[in-house]
C-alpha positions in Angstrom: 23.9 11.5 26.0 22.6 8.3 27.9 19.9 6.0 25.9 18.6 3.1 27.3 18.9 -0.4 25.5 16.1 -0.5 22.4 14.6 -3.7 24.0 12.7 -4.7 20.8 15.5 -4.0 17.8 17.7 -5.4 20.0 15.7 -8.9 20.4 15.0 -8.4 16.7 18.9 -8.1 15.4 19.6 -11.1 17.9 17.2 -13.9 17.3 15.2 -13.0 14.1 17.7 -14.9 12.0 17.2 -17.9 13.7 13.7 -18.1 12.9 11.7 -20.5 11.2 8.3 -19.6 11.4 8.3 -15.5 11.8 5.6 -14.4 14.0 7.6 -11.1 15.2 7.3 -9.3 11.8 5.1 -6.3 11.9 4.8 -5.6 8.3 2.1 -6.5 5.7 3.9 -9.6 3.7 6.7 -7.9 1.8 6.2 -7.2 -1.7 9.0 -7.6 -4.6 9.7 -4.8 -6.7 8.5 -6.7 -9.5 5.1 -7.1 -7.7 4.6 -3.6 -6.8 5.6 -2.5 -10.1 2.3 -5.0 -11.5 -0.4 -4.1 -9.3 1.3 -0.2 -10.6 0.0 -1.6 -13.9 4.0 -1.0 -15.4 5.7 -3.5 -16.8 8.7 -4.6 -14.8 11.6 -5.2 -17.1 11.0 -2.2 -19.3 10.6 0.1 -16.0 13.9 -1.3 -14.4 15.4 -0.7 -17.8 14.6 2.6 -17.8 16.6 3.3 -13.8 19.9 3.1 -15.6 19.7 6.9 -16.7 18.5 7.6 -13.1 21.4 9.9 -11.8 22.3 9.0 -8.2 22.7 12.6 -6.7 20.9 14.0 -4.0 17.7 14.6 -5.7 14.8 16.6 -4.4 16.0 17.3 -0.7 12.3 17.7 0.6 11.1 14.9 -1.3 10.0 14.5 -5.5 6.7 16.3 -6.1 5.3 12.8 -6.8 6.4 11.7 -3.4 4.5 14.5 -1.3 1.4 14.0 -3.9 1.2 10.8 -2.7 1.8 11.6 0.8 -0.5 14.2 0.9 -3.4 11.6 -0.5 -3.2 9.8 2.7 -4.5 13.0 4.7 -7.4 15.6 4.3 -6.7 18.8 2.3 -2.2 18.4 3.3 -0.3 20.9 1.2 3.2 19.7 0.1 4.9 22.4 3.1 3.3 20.5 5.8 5.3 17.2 4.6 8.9 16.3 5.7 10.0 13.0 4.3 12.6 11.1 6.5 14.7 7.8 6.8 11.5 5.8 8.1 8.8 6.3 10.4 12.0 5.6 13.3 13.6 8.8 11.6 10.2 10.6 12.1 10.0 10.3 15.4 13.7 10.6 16.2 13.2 14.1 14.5 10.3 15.3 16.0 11.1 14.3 19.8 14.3 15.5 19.4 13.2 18.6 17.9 9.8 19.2 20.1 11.9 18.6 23.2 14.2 20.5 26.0 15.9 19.3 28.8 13.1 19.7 32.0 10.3 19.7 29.4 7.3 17.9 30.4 5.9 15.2 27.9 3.1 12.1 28.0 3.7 8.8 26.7 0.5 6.7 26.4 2.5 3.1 27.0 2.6 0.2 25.7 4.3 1.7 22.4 7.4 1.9 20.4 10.2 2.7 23.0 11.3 5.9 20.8 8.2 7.1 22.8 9.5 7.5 25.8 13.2 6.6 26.2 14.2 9.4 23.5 12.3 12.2 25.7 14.1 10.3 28.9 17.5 11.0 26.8 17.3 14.4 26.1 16.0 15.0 30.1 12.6 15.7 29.7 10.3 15.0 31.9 8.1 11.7 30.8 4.9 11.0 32.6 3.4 7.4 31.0 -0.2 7.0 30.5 -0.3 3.1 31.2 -3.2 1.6 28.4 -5.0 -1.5 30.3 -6.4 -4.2 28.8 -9.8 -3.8 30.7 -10.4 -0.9 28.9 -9.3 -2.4 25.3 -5.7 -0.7 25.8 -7.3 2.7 25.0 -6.7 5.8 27.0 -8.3 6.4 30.2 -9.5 10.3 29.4 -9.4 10.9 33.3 -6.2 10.0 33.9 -4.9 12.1 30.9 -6.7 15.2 32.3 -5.1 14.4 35.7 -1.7 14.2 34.4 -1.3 17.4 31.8 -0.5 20.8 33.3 0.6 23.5 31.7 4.2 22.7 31.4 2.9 19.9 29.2 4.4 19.8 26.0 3.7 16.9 24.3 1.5 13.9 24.2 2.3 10.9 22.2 0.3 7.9 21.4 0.7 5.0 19.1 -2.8 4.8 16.7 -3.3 1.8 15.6 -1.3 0.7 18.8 2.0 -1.5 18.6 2.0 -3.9 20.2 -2.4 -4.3 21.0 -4.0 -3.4 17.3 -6.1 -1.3 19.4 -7.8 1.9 17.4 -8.8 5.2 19.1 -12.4 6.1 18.0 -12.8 9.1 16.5 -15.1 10.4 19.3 -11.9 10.0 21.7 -9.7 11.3 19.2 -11.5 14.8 19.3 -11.8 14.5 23.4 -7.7 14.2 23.5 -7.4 16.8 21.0 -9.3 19.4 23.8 -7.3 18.2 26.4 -4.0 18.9 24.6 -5.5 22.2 23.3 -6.1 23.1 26.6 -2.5 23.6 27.7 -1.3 24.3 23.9 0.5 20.7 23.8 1.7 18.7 20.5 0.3 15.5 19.9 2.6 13.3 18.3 0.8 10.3 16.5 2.4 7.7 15.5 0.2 6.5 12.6 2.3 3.5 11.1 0.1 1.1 10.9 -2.5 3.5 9.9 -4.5 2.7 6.3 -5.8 -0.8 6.5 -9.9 -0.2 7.4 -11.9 -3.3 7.3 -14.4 -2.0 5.0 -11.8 0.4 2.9 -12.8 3.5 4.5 -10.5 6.3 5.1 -9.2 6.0 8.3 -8.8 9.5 10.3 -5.7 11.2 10.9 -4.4 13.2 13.7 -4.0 16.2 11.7 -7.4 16.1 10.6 -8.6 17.4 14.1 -5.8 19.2 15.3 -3.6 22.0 13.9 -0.8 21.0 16.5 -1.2 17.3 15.5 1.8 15.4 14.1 1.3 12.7 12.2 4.1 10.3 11.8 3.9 7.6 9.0 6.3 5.5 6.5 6.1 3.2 3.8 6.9 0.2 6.3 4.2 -1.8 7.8 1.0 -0.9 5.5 2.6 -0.4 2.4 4.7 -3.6 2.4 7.9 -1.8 1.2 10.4 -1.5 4.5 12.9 -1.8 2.2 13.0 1.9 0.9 13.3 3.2 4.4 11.0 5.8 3.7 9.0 7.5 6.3 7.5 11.4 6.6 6.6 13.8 9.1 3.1 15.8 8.5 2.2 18.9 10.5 0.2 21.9 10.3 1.8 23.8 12.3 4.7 25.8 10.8 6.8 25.8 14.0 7.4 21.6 14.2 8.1 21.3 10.6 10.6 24.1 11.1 12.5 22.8 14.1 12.5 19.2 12.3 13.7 20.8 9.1 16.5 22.5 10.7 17.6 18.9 12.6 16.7 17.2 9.6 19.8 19.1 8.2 22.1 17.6 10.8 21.3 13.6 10.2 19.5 13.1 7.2 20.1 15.8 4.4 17.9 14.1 2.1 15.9 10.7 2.0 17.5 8.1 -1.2 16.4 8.9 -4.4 15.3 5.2 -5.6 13.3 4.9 -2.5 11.8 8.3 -3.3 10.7 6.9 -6.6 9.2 3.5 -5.5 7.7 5.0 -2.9 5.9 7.9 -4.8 5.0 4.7 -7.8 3.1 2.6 -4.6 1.4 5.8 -3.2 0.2 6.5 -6.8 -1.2 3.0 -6.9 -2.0 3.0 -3.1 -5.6 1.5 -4.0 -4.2 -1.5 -5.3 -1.5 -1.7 -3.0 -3.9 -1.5 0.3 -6.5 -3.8 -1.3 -4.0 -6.3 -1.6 -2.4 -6.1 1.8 -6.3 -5.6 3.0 -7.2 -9.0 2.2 -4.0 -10.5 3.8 -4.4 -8.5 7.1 -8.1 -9.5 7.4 -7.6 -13.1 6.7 -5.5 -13.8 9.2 -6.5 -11.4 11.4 -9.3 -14.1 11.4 -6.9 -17.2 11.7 -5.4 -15.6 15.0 -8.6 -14.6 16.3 -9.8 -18.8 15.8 -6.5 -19.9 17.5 -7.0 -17.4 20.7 -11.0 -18.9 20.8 -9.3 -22.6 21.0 -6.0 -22.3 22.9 -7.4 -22.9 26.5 -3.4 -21.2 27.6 -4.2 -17.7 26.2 -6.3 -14.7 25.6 -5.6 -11.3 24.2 -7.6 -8.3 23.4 -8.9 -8.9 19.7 -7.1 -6.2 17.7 -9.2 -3.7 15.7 -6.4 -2.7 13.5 -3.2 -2.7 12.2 -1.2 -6.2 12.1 -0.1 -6.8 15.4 -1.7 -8.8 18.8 -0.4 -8.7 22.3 -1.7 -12.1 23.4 -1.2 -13.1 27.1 -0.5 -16.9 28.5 -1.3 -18.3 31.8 2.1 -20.0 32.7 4.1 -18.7 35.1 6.8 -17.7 32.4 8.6 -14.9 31.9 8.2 -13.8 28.2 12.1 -13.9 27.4 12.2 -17.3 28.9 8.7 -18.6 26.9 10.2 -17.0 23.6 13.7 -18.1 23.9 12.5 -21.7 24.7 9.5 -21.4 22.0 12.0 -20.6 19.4 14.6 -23.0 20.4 12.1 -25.9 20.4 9.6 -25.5 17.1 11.4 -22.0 15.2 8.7 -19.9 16.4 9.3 -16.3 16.8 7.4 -14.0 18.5 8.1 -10.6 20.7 8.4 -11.0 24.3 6.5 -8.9 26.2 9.4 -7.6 28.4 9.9 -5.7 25.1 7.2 -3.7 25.3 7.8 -3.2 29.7 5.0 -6.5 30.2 5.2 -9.7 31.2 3.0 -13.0 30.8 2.7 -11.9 27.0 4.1 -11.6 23.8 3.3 -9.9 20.5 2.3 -11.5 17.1 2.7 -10.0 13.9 0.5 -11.5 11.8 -0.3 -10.2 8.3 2.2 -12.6 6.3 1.2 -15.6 4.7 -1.5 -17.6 6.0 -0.1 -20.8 5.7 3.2 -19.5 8.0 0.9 -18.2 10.6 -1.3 -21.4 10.7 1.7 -23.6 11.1 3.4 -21.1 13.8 0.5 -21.0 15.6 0.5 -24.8 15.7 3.8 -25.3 16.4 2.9 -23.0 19.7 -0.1 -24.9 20.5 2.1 -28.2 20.7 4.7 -26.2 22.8 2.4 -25.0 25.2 0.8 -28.9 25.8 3.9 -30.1 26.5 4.2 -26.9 29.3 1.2 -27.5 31.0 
């Protein structure tokens, strides 16, 4: 099986460590164990103390009740069957394309999104027809041009929601539109709901699977929980027939997800009010720090994001975005996402839900580059 080059791991695992000021990372500032276990209300050194009669076997192959409890609180009325935990939200949707699709299979990709999307369904030899999001219509869907492109060979659509790399959010309204035109030809939706959780008021944020029995929501314990570290993700589906096809792959490459991370993971989704509030302030504050340095910076614009923690943000030189980033990083230690990563140009993407006082700087440090370019 041919794959095509992961454009944005692989500009990850090459430059990241050369870094000073990180604008790349996508994940709400990583907490310590020590920190989550405090906002859990446990006290660290007695609960660490207590791992050391923690047998390392196996555990619960289809994850610890605790675990699919706390899954299940993210969604509307889940039952533990409709859960599959996996090795990260990259595992999830590993599983499910590989699982969902056959060779000559016809599939939508709504780009720009997490390459999984659409070179994994390239890999296997399905058919992918890409649903380009444009910034004049806020990088959401164009519902005509989804309706123009399913037929009845359709098999699956797949969209990002909140986006990677724009922060863009589908409304509910459109939500419930897509869901019809799936419906219409019997198609899975595959929603990749990572950056899902963070609502500027608090508010529940919809799920896929809320509105669609052939939904499939893909989520982890990554970018809105703080805790990449456990490389936990999970697959949710009411429809018998995905979670069947993924649990019979599942058997093939994962077995069973690691037990520790099983544990933290179910301790933060017990405590997920705490956890969110916490990572809600951070994503908010700065969401409002980048949206004051796109204002003043007469060299760029960008779509302002409605959700999750990551910008595309677009600059006027005529610059490819490996060259601007390369150079960028070389100069000041600033280290952002070329767009090339993402199949765009003139652009790169910010993370920006670490601490403040890093993303002021970095931005900054961008500003100064940018003079001295123009």
């Amino acid at each position: 099986m041919k794959i095509k080059t992961f454009k944005v791991e692989r500009w990850m695992n090459e430059y990241e460590n050369d870094a000073i000021y990180n604008l790349a990372e996508t994940c709400v500032d990583s907490m310590t164990l020590g920190e989550l276990l405090s906002l859990a209300g446990k006290d660290p050194a007695e609960f660490l103390a207590g791992l050391s009669d923690v047998r390392l076997t196996y555990g619960d192959i289809y994850g610890s009740p605790k675990l699919l409890e706390g899954i299940a609180s993210l969604y509307q009325d889940v039952k533990a069957g409709e859960i599959l935990p996996t090795h990260g939200a990259i595992g999830a949707n590993h599983q499910v394309l590989i699982s969902a699709l056959e060779p000559g299979d016809s599939m939508i990709a709504a780009v720009p999104a997490y390459q999984q999307h659409y070179s994994i369904p390239e890999s296997v030899g399905a058919e992918v027809n890409i649903l380009k999001l444009k910034p004049e219509n806020r990088f959401l869907p164009d519902l005509d041009k989804l309706r123009a492109m399913v037929k009845l060979s359709t098999k699956l659509i797949s969209f990002t929601n909140p986006n990677n790399p724009t922060g863009s959010l589908i409304p509910v309204d459109m939500l419930k539109e897509i869901v019809g035109i799936a419906e219409s030809v019997g198609a899975y939706i595959l929603c990749d709901e990572v950056y899902r959780g963070i609502s500027e008021d608090g508010s529940y944020m919809p799920s896929i699977v809320d509105f669609y029995d052939k939904g499939v929501s893909v989520g982890s314990m990554s970018k809105t929980f703080s805790l990449a570290g456990l490389r936990l993700g999970w697959i949710v589906s009411r429809d018998d027939k995905i979670i069947e096809l993924c649990r019979e792959r599942r058997d093939y490459d994962t077995i069973s997800c690691g037990r520790l991370d099983d544990l933290f993971a179910a301790v933060a989704l017990e405590h997920k009010d705490a956890v969110l509030e916490r990572n809600r302030k951070i994503v908010l504050e700065n969401r409002k720090i980048l949206e004051e340095w796109v204002n003043t910076e007469p060299h760029v614009h960008y779509v302002s994001p409605k959700a999750g923690n990551t910008a595309l943000v677009f600059y006027d030189f005529d610059m490819h975005s490996y060259d601007f980033c390369i150079s960028l990083l070389k100069e000041t230690g600033v280290f952002f996402t070329p767009g090339e990563c993402f199949d765009l140009d003139h652009c790169f993407r910010i993370g920006y839900a670490f601490d403040s006082k890093t993303l002021k700087e970095g931005l900054a440090k961008t500003s100064g580059f940018m003079a001295k370019l123009d």
